[in-house]
RODO-2510 file (C-alpha; in nm, 4 decimals, decimal comma):
residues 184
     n   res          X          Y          Z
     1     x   -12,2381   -12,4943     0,5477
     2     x   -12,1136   -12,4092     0,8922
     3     x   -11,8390   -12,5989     1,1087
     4     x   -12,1513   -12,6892     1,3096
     5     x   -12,3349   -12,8471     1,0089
     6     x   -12,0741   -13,0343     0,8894
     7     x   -11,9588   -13,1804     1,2400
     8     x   -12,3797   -13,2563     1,2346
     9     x   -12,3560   -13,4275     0,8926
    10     x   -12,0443   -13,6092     0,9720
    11     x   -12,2055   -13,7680     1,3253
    12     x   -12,4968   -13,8279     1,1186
    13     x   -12,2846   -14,0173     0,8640
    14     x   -12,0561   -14,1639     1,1217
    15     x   -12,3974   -14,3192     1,3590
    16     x   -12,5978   -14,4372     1,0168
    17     x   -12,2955   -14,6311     0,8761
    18     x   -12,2267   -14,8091     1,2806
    19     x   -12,6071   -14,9137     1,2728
    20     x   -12,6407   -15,0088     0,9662
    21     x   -12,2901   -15,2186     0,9819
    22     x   -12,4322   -15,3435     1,2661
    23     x   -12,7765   -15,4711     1,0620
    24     x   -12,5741   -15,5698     0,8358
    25     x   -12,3474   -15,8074     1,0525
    26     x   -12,6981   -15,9440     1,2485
    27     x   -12,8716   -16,0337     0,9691
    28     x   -12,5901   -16,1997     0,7603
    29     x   -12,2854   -16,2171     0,9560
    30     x   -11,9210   -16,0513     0,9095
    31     x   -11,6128   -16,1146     0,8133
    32     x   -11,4294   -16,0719     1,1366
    33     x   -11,2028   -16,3169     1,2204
    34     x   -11,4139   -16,5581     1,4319
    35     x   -11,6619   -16,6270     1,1399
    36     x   -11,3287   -16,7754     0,9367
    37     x   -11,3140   -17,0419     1,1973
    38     x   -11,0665   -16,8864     1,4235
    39     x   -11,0772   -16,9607     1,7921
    40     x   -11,1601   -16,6231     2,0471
    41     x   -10,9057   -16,5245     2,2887
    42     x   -10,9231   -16,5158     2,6302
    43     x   -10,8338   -16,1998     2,6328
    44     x   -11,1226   -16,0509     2,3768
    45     x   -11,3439   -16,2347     2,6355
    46     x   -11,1785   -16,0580     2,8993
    47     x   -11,2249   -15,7611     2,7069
    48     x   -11,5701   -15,7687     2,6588
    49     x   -11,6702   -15,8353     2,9688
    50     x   -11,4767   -15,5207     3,1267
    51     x   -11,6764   -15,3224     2,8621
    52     x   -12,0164   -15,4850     2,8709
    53     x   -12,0058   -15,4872     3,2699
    54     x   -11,9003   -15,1229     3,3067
    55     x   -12,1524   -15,0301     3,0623
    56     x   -12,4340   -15,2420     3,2307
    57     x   -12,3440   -15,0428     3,5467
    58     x   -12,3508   -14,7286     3,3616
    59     x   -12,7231   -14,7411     3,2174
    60     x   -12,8182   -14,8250     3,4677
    61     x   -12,6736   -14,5900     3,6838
    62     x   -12,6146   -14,3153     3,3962
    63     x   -12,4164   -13,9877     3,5051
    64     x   -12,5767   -13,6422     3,5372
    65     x   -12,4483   -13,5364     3,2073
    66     x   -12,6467   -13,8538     2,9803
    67     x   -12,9771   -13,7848     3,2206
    68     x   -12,9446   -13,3923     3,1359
    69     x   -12,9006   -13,5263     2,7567
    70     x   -13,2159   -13,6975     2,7996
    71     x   -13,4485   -13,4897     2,9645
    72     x   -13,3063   -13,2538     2,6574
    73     x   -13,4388   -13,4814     2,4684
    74     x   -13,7499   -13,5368     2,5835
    75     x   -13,7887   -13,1390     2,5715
    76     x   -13,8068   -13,1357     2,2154
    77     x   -14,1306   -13,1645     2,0201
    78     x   -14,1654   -13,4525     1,7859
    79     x   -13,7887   -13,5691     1,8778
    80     x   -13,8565   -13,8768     1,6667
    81     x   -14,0543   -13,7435     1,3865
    82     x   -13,9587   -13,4254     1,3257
    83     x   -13,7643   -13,3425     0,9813
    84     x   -13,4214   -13,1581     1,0295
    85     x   -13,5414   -12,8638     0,8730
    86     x   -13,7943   -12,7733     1,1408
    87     x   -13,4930   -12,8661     1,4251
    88     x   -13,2597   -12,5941     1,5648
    89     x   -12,8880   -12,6322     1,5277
    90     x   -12,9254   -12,7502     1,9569
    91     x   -13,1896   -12,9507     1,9084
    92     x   -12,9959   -13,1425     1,6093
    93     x   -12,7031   -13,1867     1,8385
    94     x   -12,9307   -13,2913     2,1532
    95     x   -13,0454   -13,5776     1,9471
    96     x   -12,7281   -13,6515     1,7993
    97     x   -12,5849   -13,7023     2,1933
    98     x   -12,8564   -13,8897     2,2515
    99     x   -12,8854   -14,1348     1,9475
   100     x   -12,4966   -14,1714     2,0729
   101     x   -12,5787   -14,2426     2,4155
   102     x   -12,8659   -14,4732     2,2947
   103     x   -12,6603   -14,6889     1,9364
   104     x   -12,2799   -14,6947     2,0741
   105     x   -12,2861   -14,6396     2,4484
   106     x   -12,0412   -14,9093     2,4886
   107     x   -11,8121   -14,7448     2,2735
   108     x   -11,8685   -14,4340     2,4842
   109     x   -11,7548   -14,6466     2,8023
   110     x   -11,4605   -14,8020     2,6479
   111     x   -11,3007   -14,4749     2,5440
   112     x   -11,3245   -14,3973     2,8830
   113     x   -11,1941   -14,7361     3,0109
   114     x   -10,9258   -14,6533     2,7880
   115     x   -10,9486   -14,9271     2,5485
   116     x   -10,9330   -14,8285     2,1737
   117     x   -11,2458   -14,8595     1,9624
   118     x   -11,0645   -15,1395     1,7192
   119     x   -10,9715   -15,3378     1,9665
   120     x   -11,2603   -15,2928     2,1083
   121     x   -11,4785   -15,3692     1,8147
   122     x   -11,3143   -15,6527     1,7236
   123     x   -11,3468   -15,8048     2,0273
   124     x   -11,7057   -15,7288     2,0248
   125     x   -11,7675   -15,8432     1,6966
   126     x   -11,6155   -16,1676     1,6892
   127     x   -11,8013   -16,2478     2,0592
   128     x   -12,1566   -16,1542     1,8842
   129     x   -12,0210   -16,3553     1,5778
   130     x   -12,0848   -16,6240     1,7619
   131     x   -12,3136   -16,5292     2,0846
   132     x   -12,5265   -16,2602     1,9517
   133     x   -12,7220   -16,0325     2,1730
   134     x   -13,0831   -16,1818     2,2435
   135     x   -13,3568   -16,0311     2,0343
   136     x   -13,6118   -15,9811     2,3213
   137     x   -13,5679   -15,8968     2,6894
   138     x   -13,7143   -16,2351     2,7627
   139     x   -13,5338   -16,4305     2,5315
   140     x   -13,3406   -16,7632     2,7167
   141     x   -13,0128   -16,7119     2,8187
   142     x   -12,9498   -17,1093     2,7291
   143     x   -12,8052   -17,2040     2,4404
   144     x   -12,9307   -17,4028     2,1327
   145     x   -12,7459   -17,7239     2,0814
   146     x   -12,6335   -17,5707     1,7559
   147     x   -12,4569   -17,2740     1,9109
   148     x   -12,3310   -17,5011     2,2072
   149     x   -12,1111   -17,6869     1,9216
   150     x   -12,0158   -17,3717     1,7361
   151     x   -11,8859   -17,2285     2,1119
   152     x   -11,7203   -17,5941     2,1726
   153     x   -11,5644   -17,5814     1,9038
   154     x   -11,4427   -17,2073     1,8210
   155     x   -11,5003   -17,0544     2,1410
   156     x   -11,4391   -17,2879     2,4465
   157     x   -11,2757   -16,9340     2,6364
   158     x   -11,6432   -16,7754     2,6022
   159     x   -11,9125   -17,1255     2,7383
   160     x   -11,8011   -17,0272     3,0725
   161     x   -11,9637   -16,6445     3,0358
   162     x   -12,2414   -16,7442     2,8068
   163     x   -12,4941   -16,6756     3,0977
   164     x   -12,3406   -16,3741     3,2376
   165     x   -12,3154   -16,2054     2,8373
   166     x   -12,6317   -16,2674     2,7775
   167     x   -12,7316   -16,0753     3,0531
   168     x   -12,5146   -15,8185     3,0169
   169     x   -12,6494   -15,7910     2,6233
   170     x   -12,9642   -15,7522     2,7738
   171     x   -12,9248   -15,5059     2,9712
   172     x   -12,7358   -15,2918     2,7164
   173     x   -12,9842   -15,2856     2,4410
   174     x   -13,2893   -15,3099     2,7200
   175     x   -13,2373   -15,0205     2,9299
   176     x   -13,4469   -14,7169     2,9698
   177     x   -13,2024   -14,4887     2,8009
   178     x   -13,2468   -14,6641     2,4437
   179     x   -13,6285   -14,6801     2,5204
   180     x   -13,6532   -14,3036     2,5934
   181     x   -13,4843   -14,2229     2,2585
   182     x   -13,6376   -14,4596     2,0320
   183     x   -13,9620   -14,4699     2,1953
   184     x   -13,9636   -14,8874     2,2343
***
């Protein structure tokens, strides 16, 4: 195998384990530090929110190069069905960029915000711990009285942003880049 193929495999590798860490931590929690009771910082609220509202403004306003990624994209036949094998070594990597755009676009920002991906993960994770991104782009902002008294009582930094996070989440996993890519 090539440099090429294995830089391929390992992105492949690398984006499978981040989603399905991030299924994993949905559907039945983590074991970041806000699920053992501990309170969230100010600043990993602060955090977030420079992240989140930078990215917001990003897919929504996305830069030459991620629009040239996705036209790319859309160039190739059967982007979302098609088996590796019957993919060119630029079409694998066009859909690589894009699934990267698409599954960890925040990331992308905060590397170039400067803010390392730890800190920027846990930040992230022990916010969505608690306030997890809304399922459905018209799922209420408001809160259910049972996560009101979780965020009393763990998170009192983060009630002030609740509406403003929300929104953010939604535009994040909403926006036309991810539907282009996975066809939602």
């Amino acid at each position: 195998m090539g440099t090429i193929g294995k830089k391929v495999v390992g992105i492949v590798v690398g984006i499978a384990l981040f989603i399905l860490i991030q299924e994993v931590r949905s559907r039945f929690g983590s074991d970041s530090s806000s699920s053992k009771g501990e309170k969230i910082t100010q600043q990993e609220v602060d955090l977030y929110l420079r992240v989140m509202r930078a990215t917001a403004e990003r897919v929504n306003s996305p830069h030459a190069e991620e629009l040239g990624v996705l036209e790319a994209f859309n160039q190739i036949p059967n982007a979302r069905t098609a088996q590796a094998s019957q993919l060119s070594a630029e079409q694998k990597e066009t859909i690589l960029d894009a699934q990267r755009l698409t599954a960890s676009f925040d990331f992308v920002v905060a590397d170039e915000l400067k803010v390392g991906a730890e800190e920027y993960e846990s930040a992230k994770y022990a916010l969505e711990d608690l306030l997890p991104p809304p399922e459905a782009p018209g799922d209420a902002a408001d809160l259910t009285d049972a996560q009101r008294k979780v965020l009393d009582n763990r998170a009192e930094v983060l009630v002030p942003h609740v509406n403003e996070i929300r929104d953010l989440q939604r535009t994040f996993f909403n926006n036309p880049l991810r539907k282009t890519v996975y066809g939602e």
